[in-house]
N, C-alpha and C positions, 0 to 999 in steps of 0.2 A: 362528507368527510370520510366515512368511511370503505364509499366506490372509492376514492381514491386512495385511499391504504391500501384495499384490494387488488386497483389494479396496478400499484407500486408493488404487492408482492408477487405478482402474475409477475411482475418485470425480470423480478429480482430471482425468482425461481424460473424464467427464462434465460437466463444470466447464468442461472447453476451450472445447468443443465448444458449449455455450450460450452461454457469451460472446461467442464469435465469431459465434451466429446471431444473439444482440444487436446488437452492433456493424451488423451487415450491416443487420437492421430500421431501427437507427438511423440508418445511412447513406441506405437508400433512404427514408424516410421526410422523411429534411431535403431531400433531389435534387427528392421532389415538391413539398415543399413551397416550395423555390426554384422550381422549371418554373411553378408556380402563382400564384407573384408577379410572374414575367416575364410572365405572360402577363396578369393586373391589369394591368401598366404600371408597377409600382412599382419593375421592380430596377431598380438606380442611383440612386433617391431620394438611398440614405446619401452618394453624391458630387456632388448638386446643392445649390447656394444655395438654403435657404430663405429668402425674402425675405416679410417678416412687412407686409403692406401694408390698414391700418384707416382704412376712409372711413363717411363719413357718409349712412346709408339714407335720402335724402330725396326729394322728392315727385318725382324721376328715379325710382326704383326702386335696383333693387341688381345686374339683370339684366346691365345694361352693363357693371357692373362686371364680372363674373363672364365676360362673353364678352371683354373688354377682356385680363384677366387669362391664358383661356385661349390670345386669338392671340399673346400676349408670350411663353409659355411654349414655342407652336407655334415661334414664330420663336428662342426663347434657349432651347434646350433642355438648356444647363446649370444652369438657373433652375428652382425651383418658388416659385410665391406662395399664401401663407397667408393667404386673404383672409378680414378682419372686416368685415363690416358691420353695421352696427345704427343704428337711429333715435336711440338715447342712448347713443353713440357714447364719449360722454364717462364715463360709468360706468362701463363695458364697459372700457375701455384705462386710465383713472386710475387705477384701483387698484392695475395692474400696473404702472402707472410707478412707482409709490412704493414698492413691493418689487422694481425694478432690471428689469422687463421691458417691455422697449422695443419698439414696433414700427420698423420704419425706416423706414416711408411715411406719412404721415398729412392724411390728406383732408378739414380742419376749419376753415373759415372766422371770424375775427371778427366779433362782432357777437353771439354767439348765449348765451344766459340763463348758461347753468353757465360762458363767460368761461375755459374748458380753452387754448385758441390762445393769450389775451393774456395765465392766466398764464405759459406756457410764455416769452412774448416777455419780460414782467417779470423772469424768473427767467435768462434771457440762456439758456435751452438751448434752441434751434432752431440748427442747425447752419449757416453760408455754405453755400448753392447756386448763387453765382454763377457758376463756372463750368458751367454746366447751359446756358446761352446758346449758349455755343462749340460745343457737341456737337453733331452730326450729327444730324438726325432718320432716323430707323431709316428704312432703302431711297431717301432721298430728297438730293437734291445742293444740302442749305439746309441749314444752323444752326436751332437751334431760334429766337434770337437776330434770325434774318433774317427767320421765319417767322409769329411772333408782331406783332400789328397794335403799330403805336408807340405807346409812354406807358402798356404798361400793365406794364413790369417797372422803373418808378423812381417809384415813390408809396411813400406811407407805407404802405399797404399791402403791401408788398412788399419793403422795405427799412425796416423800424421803428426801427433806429436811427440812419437821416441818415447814415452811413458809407460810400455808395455801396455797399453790398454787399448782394447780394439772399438773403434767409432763406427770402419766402416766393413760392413759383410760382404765376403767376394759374392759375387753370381757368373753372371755367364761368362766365361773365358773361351779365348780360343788362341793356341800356338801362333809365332810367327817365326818365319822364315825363310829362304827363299825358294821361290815357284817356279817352276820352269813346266817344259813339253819332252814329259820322260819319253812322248812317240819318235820326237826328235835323234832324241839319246839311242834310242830302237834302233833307227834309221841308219845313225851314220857310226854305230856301234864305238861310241864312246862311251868312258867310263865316268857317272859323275864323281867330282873330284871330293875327296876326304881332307886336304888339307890344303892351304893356300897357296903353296906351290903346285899343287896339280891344278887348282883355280886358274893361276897366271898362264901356267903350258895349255889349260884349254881355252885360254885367250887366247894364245896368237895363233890357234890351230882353226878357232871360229873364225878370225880375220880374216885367214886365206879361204875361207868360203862367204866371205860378204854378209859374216853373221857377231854382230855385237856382243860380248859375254855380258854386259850389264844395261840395265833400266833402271828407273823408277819412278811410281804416279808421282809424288811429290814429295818432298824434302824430308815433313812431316814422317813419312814413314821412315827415317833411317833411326827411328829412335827404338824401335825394334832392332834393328843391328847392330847400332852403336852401344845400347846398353851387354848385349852376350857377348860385342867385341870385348868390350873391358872386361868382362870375366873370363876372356880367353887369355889376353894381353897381361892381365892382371890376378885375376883372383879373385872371388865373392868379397872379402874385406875391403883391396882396393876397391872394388865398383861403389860398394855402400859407402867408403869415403868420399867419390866423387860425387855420389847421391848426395852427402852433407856436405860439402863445398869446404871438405879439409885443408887445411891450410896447405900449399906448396904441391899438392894429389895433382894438378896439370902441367908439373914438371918433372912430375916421373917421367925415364923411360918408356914406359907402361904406356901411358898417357899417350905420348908419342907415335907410338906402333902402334897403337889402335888409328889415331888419326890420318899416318902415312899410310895403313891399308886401304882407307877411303879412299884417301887422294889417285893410291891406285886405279882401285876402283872406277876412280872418276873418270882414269886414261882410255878404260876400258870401256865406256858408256856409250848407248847409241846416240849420236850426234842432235836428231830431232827431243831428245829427252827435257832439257830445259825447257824449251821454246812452251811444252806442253805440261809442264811441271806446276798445273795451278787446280784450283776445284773446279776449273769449267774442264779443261782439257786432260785430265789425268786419266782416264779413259783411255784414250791417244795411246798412252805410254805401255798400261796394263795391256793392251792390242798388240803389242810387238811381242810380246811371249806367246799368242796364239796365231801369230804370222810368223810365228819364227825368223825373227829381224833381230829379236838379243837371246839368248838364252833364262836370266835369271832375273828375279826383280825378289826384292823385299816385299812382305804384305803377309795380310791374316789371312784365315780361313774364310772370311765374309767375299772375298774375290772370286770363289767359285759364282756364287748367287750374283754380285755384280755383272759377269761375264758369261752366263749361261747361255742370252739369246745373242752372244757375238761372236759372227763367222770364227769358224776355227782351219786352221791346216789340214791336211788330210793326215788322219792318224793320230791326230790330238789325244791328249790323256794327260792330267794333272799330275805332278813330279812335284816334291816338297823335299827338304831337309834343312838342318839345323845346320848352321855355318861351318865349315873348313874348320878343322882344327889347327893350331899353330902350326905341331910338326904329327908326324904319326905317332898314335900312341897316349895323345895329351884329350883331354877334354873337350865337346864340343856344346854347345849352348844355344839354348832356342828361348828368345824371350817371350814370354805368355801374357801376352793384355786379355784384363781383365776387368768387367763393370762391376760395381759398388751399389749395395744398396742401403739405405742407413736411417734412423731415427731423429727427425730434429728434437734439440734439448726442451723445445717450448710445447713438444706432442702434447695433446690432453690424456691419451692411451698406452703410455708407454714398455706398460710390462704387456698387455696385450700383442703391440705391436712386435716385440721382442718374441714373441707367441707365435704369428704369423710369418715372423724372419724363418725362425725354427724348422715352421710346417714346410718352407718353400725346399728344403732339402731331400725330405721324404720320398720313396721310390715312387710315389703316386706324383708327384710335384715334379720330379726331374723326370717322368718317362713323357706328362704333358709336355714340359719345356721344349726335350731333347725329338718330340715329333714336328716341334717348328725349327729346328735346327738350333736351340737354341742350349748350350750346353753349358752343365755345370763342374765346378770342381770337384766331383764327388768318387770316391773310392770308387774305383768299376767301371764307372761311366763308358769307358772305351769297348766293354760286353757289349752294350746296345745297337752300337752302332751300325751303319753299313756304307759302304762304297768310298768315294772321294772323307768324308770324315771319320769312316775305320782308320785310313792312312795318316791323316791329320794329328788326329788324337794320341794314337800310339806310339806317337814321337819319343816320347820321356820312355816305352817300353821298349826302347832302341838301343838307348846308350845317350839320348841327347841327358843333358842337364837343362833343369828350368831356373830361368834370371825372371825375379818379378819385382815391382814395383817401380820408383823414379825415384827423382829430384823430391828431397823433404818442403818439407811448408814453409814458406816466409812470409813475410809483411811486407807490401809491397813497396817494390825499389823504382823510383821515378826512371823510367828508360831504360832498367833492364829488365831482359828474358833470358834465361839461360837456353831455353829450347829455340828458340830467335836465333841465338847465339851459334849455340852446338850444332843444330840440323839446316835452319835458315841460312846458315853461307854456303852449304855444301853447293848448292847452283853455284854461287860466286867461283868454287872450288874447279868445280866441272866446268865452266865456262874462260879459268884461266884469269879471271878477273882479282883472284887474291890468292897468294901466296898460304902453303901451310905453316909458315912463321905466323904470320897476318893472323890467321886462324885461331892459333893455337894462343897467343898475347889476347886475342879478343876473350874468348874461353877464360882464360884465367884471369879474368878484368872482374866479368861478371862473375864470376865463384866468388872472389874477392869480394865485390860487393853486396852480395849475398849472403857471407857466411853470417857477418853482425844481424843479419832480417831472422835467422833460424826460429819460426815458432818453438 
């Protein structure tokens, strides 16, 4: 009995003794494997702000993003960001909003097919970012608020519901207007025209040399023209009427003369223009300003990079300006599209995120952007620059005037668009198939039915 006590305690003090070499394994084992994550970079993660920030991969790249991302991180070193990028941006992050996962940055402009921003604006969850103004720009002794060029944080753009309260933060803009081949202008030593009757006289003067005065990729883009026609035609007040679908605003006058200069316009277009008027073939279109077949087309500043590696004429050289003024003397307007970046209301990081909006102003943040081309609204920003967007940019240090924003927010109306409406019949227009009566009853069908939708 007592060997066997004995060798139950031999057992049992064999027992100890492995346990304790365990423990000790296990101990050093986790010591390394913490020294190994310190040395990654990673310990502390578990007590840093993940801030979950989903922008859109566009014809910028994503790089900026990603260096943008790491000097926030350098300078907030309580901050990590979990950055998404992707080209369908909107796939990628929708599905997870609808299963409750939020990012708290979001880098998605209106205007674009899948319509993810304006439902978000429909549905009332984009979060108040107004006070994002007041704050400080990271290392600098300005307000974002002070820093930011005027008129581009009170449009509908920006403030979608008329509340005085800003949802969405401008980011990258860029002028629009029309483009031409100033080498052309060289050439045959014409003068570009300043007012719409020197437009018309260098219409019929290109005719007789088998040269078109107008193009355009597609329809879509006349809404850069149409909106600084109404400021020209009209007035900043009219325009913002027509923006809210004011009662009786499509039977001004006003109204009128902006749509009868299209129609001109339209007389004056190169013939193959419609036919190529789509997302496959608008390319086609953008081609005839660097073959010198029309003179002018509507477009942004992204049409340089579009058309870089396509054949040009001899002597080619980019030519921009802000539309004809009425008469000499009057006002000339260049509308400024601009992306939106914004907060949904469900963030989990919301003042953080608001944080991060702030940092993206900063001259460290805008000299990253503005080396992929990608520019912001910011005081100065036109110092930076060089070459084809030196010209670009200092449009407004010209004499032009900036028209921003669109059409305000409604709920949506079974079978109408107003952009459908206003810019989609313009082919109809050029092609002779509808009348500017036709036109102009459709236009004011849809405002009409509109105006009751007013978020």
């Amino acid at each position: 009995m007592s060997a066997g006590l004995s060798g139950s305690g031999e057992r049992i003090a064999k027992m100890k003794r492995f346990l304790s070499l365990f423990c000790t394994l296990v101990l050093t084992v986790t010591l390394f494997t913490s020294c190994g994550m310190r040395e990654s970079g990673t310990d502390g993660d578990e007590d840093k702000t993940v801030l979950k920030v989903a922008v859109l991969e566009s014809a910028y790249g994503k790089t900026m993003w990603e260096d943008v991302a790491a000097a926030y991180e350098a300078d907030h070193p309580d901050v990590r960001i979990e950055l998404t990028a992707e080209k369908n941006l909107e796939d990628v992050i929708g599905s997870k909003m609808k299963s409750g996962d939020y990012p708290d940055v979001v880098h998605l402009a209106t205007g674009r097919e899948a319509g993810l921003t304006e439902t978000m604006i429909r549905e009332n969850s984009l979060a108040d970012i107004s006070d994002i103004l007041d704050k400080k720009v990271f290392g600098e002794d300005v307000s974002v608020g002070e820093k930011l060029i005027d008129g581009f944080t009170d449009t509908a753009a920006t403030n979608p519901y008329d509340d005085d309260k800003m949802y969405m933060a401008p980011m990258f803009y860029g002028p629009c207007g029309l483009f031409y081949n100033a080498g052309l202008f060289a050439e045959k030593n014409w003068t570009v025209p300043t007012t719409w009757d020197e437009m018309w006289e260098l219409g019929q003067k290109a005719e007789e040399e088998g040269i078109a005065l107008f193009t355009y990729p597609t329809t879509g883009y006349f809404d850069s023209l149409m909106y600084a026609l109404l400021c020209e035609t009209g007035g900043g007040d009219f325009y913002n009427d027509c923006m809210r679908y004011e009662e009786g605003i499509w039977d001004k006058e006003e109204a009128r003369e902006a749509l009868d200069i299209v129609a001109r316009l339209a007389s004056y277009t190169e013939p193959t223009t419609v036919a190529n008027a789509n997302n496959d073939n608008y390319l086609k279109n953008q081609q005839l300003i660097l073959d010198n077949k029309a003179l002018f087309m509507p477009n942004g500043t992204w049409v340089v990079g579009e058309m870089v590696d396509a054949p040009k004429a001899d002597g080619f050289e980019w030519g921009f300006m802000s539309l004809p003024a009425m008469e000499s003397g009057k006002d000339r307007y260049s509308f400024t599209y601009f992306e939106q970046i914004w907060v949904p209301e469900n963030a989990k990081h919301k003042e953080e995120a608001k944080d991060f909006i702030a940092y993206l102003y900063s001259d460290k943040a805008v000299q990253i952007f503005a080396e992929s081309g990608a520019i912001q609204p910011v005081q100065g920003v036109s110092e930076i620059l060089e070459g084809d967007n030196k010209l670009f940019y200092s449009i407004y240090d010209t004499g032009a005037k900036a028209v921003l924003g669109g059409f305000a927010a409604t709920d949506p109306v079974e079978g109408v668009s107003m952009t459908d409406t206003l810019f989609g019949t313009i082919n109809s227009i050029v092609s002779g198939d509808k009348t500017v009566d036709e036109w102009q009853a459709a236009i004011k069908s849809a405002s009409d039915s509109l105006r009751g939708a007013l978020k």
